[in-house]
N, C-alpha and C positions, 0 to 999 in steps of 0.2 A: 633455517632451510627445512620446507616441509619433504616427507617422504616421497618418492615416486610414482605414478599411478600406473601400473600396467592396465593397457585396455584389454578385457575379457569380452569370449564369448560377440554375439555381433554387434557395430557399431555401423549406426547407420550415419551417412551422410547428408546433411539437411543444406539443399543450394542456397546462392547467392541472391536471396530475395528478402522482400522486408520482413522484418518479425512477425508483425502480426500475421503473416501469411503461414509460418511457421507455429506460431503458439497452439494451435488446433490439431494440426501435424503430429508434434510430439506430445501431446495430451494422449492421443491414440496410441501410440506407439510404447508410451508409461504405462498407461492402461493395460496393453498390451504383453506387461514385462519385457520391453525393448528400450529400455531405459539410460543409452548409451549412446552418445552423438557425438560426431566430430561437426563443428558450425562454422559459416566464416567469420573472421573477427570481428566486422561490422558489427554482428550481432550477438558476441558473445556476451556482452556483458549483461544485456536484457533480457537473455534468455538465460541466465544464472538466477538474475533475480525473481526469475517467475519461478524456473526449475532445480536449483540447485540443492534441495532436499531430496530431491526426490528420483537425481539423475544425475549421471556421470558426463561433463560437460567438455569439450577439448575443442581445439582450433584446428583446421584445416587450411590447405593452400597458402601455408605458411612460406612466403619467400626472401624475406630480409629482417635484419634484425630488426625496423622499428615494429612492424608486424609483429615479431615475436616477442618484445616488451610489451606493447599490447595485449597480448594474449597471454603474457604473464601476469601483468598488470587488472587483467579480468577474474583470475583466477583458474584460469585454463587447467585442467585436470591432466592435460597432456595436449602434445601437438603432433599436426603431419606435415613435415615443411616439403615441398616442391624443390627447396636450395638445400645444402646445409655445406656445411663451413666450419674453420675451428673456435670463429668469433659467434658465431650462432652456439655450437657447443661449448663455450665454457658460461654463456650468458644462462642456459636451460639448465648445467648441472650447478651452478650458484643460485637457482631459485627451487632447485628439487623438482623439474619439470621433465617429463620423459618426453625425446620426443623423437617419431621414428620419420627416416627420412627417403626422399624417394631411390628404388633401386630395382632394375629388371632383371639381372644375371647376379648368379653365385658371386660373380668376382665382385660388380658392384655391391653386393651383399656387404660381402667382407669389406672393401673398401670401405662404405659408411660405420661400419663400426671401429675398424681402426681408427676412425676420424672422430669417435667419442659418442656417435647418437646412441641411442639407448636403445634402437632397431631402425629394420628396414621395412620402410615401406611398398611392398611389392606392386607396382603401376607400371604397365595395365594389366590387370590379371587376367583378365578374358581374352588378353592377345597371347598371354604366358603360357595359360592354361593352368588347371587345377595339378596336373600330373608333374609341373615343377613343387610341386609340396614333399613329392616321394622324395627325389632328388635333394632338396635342402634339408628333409632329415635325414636322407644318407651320409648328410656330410657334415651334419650336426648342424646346422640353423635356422633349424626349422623354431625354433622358439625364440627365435631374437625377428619374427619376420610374421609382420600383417599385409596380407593382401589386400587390395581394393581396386576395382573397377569392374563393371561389368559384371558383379557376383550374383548369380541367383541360389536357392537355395541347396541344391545339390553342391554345387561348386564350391559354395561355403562352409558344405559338410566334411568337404574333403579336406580341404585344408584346416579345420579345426580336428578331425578326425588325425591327421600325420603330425598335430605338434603345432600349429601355430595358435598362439594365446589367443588372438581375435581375430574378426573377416570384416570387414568396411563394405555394408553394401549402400547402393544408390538409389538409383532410378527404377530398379528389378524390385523391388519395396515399395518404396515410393509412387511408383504411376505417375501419373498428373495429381496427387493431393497436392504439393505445395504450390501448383499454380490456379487454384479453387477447382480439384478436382474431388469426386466423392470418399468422403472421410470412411464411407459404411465400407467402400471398395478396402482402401486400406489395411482397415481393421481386418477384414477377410485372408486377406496377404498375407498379414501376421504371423499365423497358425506356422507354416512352416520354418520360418525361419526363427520364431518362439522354441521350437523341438529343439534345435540346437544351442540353447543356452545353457551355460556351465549349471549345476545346482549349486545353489546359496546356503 
């Protein structure tokens, strides 16, 4: 059993499109120092093999278990499942897989780690807001807890600024590059949400 991967600092969300659509994407974004993906699993395992030197690779929209033996089976670095369950949790801590699972409220907070995830995935956060970050470090969990959706760069600062290991940003990153939109655009993007990466 390998050790667990906490995701640090941002991890961006790369959609549900073909690879190749992606490879140019995350080449930017490595370049970048933004070296931290959650993928769909379609494409994890092709994008390990281009990237997996050089970047921290995880699964996304994780919803059942054959999914998430897949994504074990990729070598997923960690996962974010959409479900989670106690047959999903003991299958992810028998292969040393972190994986945080979806939750909007403190109570669901708690609920998915009583159920064994290794955190919560807080979705949607731009319906949440950044100002539930004070909150879950008031009450201490604020570090078992990644936000995602809708994060632009302040909002990501917030919740890494209160305690949370990492922020999942998307489409506020992204633009249209993964659907042949401008790469130079991208790169441009970067700058802010580069500030907020942990030092190595």
């Amino acid at each position: 059993m390998r050790a667990m991967n906490t995701p640090r600092g941002i991890v961006t969300c790369l959609p549900d499109v073909a690879c190749d659509e992606l490879i140019g994407v995350a080449e930017v974004l490595i370049q970048e120092r933004l070296p931290s993906f959650a993928v769909p699993v379609a494409v994890l395992g092709e994008l390990r093999a281009v990237f997996a030197a050089r970047a921290t690779l995880g699964a996304w929209q994780v919803s059942d278990v054959g999914q998430l033996e897949r994504a074990v089976d990729a070598g997923a670095d960690f996962v974010f499942a959409d479900r989670f369950d106690g047959e999903l949790a003991g299958i992810a801590r028998e292969a040393g897989v972190a994986v945080y699972a979806s939750a909007c409220t403190p109570t669901e907070v708690r609920s998915v780690l009583a159920g064994g995830a290794s955190g919560a995935l807080l979705w949607p956060a731009d319906i949440v807001g950044h100002t539930m970050a004070g909150h879950l470090a008031r009450v201490g969990l604020i570090d078992r807890v990644i936000p995602m959706g809708g994060l632009g760069a302040y909002a990501a600062s917030q919740w890494l600024e209160s305690g949370a290991p990492a922020a999942a940003v998307d489409a506020t990153l992204l633009g249209d590059a993964a659907a042949g939109g401008d790469l130079g655009q991208l790169r441009d993007r970067c700058g802010a949400f580069r500030k907020l990466q942990p030092e190595s």
